[in-house]
Backbone as a printed PyTorch tensor [residue, N CA C, xyz], in Angstrom:
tensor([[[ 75.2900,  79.7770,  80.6240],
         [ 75.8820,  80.0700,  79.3330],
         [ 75.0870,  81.1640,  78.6510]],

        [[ 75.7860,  82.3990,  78.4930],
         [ 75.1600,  83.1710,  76.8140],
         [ 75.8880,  83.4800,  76.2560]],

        [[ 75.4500,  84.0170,  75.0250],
         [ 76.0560,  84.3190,  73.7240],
         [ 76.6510,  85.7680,  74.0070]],

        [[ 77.6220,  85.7710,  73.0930],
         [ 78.0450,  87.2100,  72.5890],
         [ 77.0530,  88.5320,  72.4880]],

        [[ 75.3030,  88.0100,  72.0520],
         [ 74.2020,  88.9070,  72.0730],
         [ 73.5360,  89.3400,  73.0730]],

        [[ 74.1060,  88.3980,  73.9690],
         [ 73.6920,  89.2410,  75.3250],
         [ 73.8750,  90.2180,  76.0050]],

        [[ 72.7320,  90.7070,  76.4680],
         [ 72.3850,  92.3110,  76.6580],
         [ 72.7720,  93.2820,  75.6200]],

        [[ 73.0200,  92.9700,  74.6200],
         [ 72.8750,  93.9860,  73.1680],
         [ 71.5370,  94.1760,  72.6780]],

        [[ 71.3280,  95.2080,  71.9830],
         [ 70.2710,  95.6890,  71.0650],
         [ 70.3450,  94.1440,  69.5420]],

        [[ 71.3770,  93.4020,  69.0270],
         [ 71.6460,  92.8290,  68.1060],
         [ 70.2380,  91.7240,  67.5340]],

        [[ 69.8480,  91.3220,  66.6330],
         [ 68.8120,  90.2460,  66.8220],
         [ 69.2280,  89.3310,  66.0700]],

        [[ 70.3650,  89.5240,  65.7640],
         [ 70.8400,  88.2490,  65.0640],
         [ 72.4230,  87.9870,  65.5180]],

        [[ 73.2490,  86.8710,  65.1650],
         [ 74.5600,  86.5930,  64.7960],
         [ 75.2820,  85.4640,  64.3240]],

        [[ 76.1390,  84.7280,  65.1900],
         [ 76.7310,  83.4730,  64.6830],
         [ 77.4600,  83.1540,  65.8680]],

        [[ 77.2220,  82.0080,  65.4830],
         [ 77.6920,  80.9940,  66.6470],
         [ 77.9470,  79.3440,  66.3230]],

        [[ 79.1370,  79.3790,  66.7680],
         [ 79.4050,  77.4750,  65.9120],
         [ 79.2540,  77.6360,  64.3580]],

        [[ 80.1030,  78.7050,  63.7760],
         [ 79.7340,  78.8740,  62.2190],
         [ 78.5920,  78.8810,  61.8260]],

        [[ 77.4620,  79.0590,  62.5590],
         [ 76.1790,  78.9650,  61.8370],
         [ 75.2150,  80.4670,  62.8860]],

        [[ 74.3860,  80.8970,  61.6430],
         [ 73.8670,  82.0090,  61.9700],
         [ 72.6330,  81.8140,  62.6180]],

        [[ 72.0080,  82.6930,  63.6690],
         [ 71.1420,  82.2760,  65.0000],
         [ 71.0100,  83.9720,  65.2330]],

        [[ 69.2280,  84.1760,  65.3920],
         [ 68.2710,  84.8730,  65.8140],
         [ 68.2280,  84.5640,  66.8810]],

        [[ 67.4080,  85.4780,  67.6780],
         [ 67.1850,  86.1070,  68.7310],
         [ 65.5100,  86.2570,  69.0430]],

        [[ 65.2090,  85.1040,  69.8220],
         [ 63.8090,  85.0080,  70.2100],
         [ 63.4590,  84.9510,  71.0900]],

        [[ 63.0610,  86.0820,  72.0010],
         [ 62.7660,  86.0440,  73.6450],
         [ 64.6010,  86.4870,  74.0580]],

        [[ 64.4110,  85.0830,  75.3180],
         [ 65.8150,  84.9470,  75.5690],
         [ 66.6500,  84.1360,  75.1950]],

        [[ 66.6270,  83.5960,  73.9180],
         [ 67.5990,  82.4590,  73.2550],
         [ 67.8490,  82.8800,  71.9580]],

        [[ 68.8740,  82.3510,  72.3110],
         [ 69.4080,  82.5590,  70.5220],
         [ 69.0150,  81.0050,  69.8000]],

        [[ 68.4630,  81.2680,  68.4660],
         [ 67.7820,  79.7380,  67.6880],
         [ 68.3940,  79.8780,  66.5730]],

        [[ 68.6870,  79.0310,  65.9820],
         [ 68.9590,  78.5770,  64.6140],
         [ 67.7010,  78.7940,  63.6270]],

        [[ 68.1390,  78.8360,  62.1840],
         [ 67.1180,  78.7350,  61.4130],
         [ 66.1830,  77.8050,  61.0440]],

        [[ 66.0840,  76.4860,  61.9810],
         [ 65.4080,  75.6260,  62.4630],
         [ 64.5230,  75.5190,  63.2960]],

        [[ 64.9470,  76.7690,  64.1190],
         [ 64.0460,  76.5860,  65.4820],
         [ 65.2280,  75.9580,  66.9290]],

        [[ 66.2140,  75.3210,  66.9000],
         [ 67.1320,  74.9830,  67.3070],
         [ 67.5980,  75.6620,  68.4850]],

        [[ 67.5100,  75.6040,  69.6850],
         [ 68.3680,  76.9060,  70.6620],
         [ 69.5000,  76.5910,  70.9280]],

        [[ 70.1450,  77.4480,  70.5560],
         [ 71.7270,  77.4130,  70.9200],
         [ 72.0500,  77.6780,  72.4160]],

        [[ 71.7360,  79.3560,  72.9440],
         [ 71.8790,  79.0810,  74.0090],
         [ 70.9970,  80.6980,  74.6390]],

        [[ 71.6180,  81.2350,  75.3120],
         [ 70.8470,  82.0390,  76.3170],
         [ 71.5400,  83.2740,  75.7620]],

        [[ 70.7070,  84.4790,  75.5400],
         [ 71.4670,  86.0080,  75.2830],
         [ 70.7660,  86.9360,  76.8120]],

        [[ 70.2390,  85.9130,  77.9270],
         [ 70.1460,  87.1640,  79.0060],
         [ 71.8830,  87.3070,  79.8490]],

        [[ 71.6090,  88.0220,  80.0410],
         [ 72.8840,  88.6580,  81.0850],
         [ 73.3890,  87.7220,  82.3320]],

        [[ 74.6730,  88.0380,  82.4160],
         [ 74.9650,  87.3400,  83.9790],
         [ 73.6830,  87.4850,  85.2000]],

        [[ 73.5710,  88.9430,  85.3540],
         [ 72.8930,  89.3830,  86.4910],
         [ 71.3480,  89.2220,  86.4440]],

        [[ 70.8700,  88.4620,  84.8910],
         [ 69.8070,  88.4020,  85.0920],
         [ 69.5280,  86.5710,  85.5030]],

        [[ 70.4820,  85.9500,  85.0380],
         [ 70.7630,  84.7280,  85.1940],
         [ 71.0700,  84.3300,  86.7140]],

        [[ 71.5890,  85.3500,  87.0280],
         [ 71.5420,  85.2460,  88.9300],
         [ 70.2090,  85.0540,  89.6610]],

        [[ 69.4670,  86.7050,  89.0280],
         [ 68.1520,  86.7920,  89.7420],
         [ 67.6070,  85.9000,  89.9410]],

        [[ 67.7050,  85.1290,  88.2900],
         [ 66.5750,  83.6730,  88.1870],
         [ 67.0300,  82.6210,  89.1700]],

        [[ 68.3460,  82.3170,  89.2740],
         [ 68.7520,  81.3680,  90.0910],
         [ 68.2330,  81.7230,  91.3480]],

        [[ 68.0930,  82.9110,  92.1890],
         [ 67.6600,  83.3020,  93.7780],
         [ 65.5360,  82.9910,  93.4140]],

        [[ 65.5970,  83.1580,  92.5660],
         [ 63.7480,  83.8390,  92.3390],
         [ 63.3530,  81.8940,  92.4450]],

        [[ 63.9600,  81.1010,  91.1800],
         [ 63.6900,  80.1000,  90.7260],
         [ 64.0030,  78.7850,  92.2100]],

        [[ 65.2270,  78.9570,  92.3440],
         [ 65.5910,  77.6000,  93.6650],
         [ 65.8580,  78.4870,  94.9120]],

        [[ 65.7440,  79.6480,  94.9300],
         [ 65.6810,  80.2010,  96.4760],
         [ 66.8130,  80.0760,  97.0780]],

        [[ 67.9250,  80.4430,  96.1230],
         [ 69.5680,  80.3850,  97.0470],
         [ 69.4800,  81.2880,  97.7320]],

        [[ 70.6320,  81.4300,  98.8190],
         [ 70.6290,  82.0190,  99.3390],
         [ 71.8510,  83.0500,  98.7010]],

        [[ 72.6660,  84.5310,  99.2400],
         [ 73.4600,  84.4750,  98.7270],
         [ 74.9540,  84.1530,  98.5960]],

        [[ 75.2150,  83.2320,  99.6390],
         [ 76.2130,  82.1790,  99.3970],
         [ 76.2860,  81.3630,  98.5710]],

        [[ 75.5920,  81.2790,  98.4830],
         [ 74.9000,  79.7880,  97.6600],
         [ 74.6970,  80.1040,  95.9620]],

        [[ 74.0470,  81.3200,  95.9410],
         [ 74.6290,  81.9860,  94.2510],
         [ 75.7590,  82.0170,  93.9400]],

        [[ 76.8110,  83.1220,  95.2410],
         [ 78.3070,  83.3920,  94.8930],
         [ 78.7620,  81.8800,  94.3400]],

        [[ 78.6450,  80.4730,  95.0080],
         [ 79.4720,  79.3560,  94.5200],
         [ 78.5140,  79.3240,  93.4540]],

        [[ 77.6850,  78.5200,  93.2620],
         [ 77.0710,  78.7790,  91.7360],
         [ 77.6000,  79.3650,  90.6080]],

        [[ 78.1370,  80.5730,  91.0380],
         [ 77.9430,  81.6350,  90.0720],
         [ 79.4900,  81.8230,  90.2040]],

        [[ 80.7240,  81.1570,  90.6660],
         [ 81.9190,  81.1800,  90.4620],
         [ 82.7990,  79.7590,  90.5210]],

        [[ 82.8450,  79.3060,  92.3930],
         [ 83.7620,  78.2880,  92.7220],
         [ 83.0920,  76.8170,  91.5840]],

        [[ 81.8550,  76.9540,  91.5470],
         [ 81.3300,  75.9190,  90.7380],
         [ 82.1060,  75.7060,  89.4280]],

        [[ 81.6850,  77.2880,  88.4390],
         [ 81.6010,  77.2230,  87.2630],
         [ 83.2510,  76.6480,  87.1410]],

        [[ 84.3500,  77.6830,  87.7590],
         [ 85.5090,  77.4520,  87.9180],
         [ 86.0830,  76.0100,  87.6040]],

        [[ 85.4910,  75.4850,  88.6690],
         [ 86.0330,  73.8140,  88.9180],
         [ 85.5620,  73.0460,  87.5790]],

        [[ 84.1540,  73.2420,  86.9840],
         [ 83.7750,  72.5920,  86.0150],
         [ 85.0920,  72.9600,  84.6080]],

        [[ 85.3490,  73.6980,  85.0450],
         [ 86.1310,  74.3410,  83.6060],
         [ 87.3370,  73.6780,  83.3270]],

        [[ 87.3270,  73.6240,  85.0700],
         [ 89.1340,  73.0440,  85.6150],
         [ 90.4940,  73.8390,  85.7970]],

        [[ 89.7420,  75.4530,  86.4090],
         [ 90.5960,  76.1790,  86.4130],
         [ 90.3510,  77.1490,  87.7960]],

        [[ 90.0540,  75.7390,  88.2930],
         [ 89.8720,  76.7190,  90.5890],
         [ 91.0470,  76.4180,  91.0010]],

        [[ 92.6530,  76.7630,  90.0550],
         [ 93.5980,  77.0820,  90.7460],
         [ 93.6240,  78.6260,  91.1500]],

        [[ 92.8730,  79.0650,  90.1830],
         [ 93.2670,  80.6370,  89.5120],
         [ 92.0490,  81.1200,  89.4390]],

        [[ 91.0330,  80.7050,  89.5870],
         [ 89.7780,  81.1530,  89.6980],
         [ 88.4500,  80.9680,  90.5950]],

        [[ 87.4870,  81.7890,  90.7590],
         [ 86.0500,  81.3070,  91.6230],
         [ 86.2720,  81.8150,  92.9100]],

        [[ 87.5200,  82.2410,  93.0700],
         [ 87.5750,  82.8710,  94.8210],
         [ 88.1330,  84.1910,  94.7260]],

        [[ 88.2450,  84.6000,  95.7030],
         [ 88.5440,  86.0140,  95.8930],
         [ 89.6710,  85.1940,  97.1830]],

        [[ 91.2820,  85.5160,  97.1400],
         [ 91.9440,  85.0510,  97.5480],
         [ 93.2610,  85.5410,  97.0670]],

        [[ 94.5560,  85.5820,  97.5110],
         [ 95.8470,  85.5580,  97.3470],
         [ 96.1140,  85.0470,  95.8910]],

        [[ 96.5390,  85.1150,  94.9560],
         [ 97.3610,  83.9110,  94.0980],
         [ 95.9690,  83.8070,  92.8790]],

        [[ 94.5300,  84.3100,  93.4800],
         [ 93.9520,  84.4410,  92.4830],
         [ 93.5680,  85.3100,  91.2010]],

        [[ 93.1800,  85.1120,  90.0740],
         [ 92.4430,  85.7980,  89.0810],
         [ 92.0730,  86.8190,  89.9500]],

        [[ 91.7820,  88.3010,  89.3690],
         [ 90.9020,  89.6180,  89.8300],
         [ 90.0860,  89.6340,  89.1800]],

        [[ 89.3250,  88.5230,  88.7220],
         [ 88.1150,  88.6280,  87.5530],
         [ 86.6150,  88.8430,  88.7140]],

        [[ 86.1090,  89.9450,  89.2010],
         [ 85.5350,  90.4130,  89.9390],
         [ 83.7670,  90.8370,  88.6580]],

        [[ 82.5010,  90.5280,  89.2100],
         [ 81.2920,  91.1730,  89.2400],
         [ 80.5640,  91.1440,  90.4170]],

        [[ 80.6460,  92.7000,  90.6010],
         [ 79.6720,  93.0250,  91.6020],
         [ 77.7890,  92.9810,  91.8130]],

        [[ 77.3510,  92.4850,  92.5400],
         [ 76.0330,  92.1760,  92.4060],
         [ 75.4700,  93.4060,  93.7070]],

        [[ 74.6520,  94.0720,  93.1230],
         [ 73.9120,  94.7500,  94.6370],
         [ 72.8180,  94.1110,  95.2200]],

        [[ 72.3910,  94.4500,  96.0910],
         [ 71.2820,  93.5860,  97.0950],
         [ 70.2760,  93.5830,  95.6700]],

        [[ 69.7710,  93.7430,  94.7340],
         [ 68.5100,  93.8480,  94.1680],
         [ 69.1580,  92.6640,  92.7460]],

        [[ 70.5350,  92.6210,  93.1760],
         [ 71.0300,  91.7450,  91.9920],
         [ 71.2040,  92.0720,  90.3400]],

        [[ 71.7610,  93.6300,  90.7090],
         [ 72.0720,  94.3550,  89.5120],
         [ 73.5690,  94.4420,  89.4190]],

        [[ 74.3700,  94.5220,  88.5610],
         [ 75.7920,  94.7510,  88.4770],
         [ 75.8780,  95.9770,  88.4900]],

        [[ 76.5360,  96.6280,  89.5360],
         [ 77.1820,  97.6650,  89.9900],
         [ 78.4400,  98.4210,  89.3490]],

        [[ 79.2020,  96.7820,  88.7980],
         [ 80.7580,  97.2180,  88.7360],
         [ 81.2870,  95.9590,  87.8910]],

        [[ 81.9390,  96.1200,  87.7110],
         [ 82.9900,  94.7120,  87.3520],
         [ 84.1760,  94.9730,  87.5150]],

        [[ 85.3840,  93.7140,  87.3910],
         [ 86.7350,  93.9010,  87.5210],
         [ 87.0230,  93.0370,  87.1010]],

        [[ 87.5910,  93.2420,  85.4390],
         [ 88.3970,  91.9170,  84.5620],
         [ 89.9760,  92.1600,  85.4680]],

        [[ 90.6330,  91.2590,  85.5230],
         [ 92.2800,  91.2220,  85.7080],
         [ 92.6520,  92.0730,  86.8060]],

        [[ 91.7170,  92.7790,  87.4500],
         [ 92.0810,  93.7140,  88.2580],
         [ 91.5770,  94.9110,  88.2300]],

        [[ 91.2140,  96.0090,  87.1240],
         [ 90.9110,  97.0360,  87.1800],
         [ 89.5050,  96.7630,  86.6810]],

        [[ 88.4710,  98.3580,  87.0510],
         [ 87.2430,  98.1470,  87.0930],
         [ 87.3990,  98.6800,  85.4170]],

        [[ 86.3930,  97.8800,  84.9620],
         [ 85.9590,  97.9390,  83.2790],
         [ 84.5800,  98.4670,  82.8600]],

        [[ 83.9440,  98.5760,  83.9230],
         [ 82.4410,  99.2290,  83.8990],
         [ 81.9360,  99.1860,  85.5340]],

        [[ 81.4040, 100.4610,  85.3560],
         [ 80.7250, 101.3770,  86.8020],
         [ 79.4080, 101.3140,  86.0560]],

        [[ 78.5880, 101.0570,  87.0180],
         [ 77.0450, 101.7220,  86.6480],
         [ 76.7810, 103.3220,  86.9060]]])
């Protein structure tokens, strides 16, 4: 999970009607409270290969057929297949995003 502030310059915003800074990599409440994560998909990958040593099969489900199913929407999503979503991010061997593809067309090139 991150916020809307992820990978922006921003150090503040809102979230759940309530307003939340930017400390490290979390977004906190004016409590101290963490809401949730402002690093990036691709940095959230790295950690997953660096941290439990997936392999990269083992990210790709992680990092799609998983999330998909939890959501409850691996009719249409998490695979690359016939009949599916074109919601495409490209990862290069070093685990940088290359590319993306919302709906089908590419929306950002590096």
């Amino acid at each position: 999970d991150n916020l809307s502030l992820a990978g922006t310059a921003s150090s503040s915003g809102t979230f759940g009607h309530g307003e939340v800074d930017v400390s490290g990599a979390a977004a906190v409440r004016p409590d101290g409270t963490i809401v949730c994560s402002v690093a990036t998909f691709d940095q959230h990958a790295r950690n997953l290969r660096t941290w439990l040593g997936l392999s990269w099969p083992e990210l790709f489900a992680a990092t799609s057929a998983t999330p998909a199913r939890v959501a409850g929407v691996e009719s249409r999503k998490g695979r690359i297949a016939p009949g599916y979503d074109a919601d495409l991010v490209a990862l290069d061997e070093a685990g940088i995003v290359p590319f993306t593809v919302p709906r089908g067309e590419v929306a950002f090139r590096r």
